[in-house]
N, C-alpha and C positions, 0 to 999 in steps of 0.2 A: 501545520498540516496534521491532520489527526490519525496517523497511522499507529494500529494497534496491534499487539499479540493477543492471539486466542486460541484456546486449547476447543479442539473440533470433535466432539464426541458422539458416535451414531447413536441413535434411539429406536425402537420399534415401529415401525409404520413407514419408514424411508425421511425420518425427522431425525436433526441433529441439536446437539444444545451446543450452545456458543457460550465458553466462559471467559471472561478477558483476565489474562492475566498480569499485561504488564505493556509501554506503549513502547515504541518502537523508532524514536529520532534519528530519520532519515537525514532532516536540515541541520544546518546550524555549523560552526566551524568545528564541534566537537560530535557535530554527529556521525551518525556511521559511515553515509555517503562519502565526508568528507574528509575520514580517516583512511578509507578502503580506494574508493576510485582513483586517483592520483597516480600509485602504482597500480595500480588494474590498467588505466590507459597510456601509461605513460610508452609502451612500445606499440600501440594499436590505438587510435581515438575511440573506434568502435568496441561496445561492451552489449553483455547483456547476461541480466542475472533472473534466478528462481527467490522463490521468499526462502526458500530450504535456504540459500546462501545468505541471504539477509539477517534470517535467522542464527545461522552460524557465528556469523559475524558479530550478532548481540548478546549470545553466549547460550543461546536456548541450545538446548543438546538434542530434543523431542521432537525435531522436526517435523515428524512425518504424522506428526498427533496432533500440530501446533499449523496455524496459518495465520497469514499477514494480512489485517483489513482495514480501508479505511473507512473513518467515522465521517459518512458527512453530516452528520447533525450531530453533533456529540452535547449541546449545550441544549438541546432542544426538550419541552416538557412532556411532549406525546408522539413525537416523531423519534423512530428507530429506522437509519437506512445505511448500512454497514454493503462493503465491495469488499469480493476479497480481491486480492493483488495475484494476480494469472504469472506473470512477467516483467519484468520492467530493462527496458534497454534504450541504450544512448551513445551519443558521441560526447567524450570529455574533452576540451583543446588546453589554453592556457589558463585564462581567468574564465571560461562560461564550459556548463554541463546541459547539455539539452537531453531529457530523460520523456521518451513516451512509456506510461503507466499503461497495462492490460488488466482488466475488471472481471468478474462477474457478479452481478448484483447478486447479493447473497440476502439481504434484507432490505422491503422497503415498505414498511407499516408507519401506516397514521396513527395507529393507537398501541402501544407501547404493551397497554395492558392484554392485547389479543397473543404476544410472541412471549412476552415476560415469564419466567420461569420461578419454584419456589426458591432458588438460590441465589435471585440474580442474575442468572444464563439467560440468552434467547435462545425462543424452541423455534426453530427454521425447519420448513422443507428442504430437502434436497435442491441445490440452488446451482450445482456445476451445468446445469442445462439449460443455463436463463441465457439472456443475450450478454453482448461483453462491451463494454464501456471501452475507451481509450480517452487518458487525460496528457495532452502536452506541455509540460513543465521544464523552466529553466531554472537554475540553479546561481546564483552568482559566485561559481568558484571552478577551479580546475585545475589542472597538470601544476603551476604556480601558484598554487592557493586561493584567497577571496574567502569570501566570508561567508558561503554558501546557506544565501538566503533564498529563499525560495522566489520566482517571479514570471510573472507570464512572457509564454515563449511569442516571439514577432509572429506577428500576424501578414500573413501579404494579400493583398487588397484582390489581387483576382483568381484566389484560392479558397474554394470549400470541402471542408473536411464534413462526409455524414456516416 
């Protein structure tokens, strides 16, 4: 999963530059989910965290200058479309994490070179007023450990989520 740290910087005109400074592993048995939630839920299943605590937790100290986004195209040659992370909350049990992500699309440019900055940054509009995405992700690990791989959460056949 391509979740990213970036330092959020206002510009004149109600435009921000985005610069990345570093990524942010949520998965994985050594990632931070999988260091942190275990005791987070181990007396409540139910959790629910800000990126300020994500943050926290990965040692960023700037919080409040700093936000959590993911990259869905991170490998792509002219697509830039960056969500920042709103919330993310879940239930942890023994082995499984069901975690729903909260979005707002912060960037979603076909051409890389219309947002592209002289630094490297993107120059974004003001993006907290766009619409908000929700992504439902399971985890393969919990309260007993697992190897907290990422995987899509069960689907039930006479349910739509829009």
């Amino acid at each position: 999963m391509g979740f990213e740290i970036y330092r959020i910087q206002p510009l004149e005109g109600g435009r921000f530059a985005l610069h990345k400074t570093g990524l942010l592993p949520l998965g994985g048995s050594k990632g931070i989910l999988a260091r942190h939630l275990p005791a987070l839920a181990a007396l409540d299943e139910q959790w629910s965290l800000a990126p300020a605590e994500l943050l926290r937790w990965a040692g960023v100290a700037e919080a409040p200058s700093h936000g959590v986004f993911f990259n869905l195209t991170p490998g792509a040659a002219q697509q830039v479309n960056l969500f920042e992370l709103v919330s993310v909350s879940g239930r942890t049990v023994s082995l499984l994490t069901d975690a729903l992500f909260h979005f707002k699309v912060a960037c979603a440019s076909r051409n890389r070179a219309e947002i592209e900055g002289e630094n490297g940054e993107w120059i974004v509009p003001d993006w907290r007023g766009n619409p908000a995405r929700f992504e439902h992700l399971r985890l393969a690990g919990g309260t007993r450990g697992g190897s907290w791989a990422w995987s899509e959460p069960p689907q039930s056949a006479s349910a739509t989520v829009i």
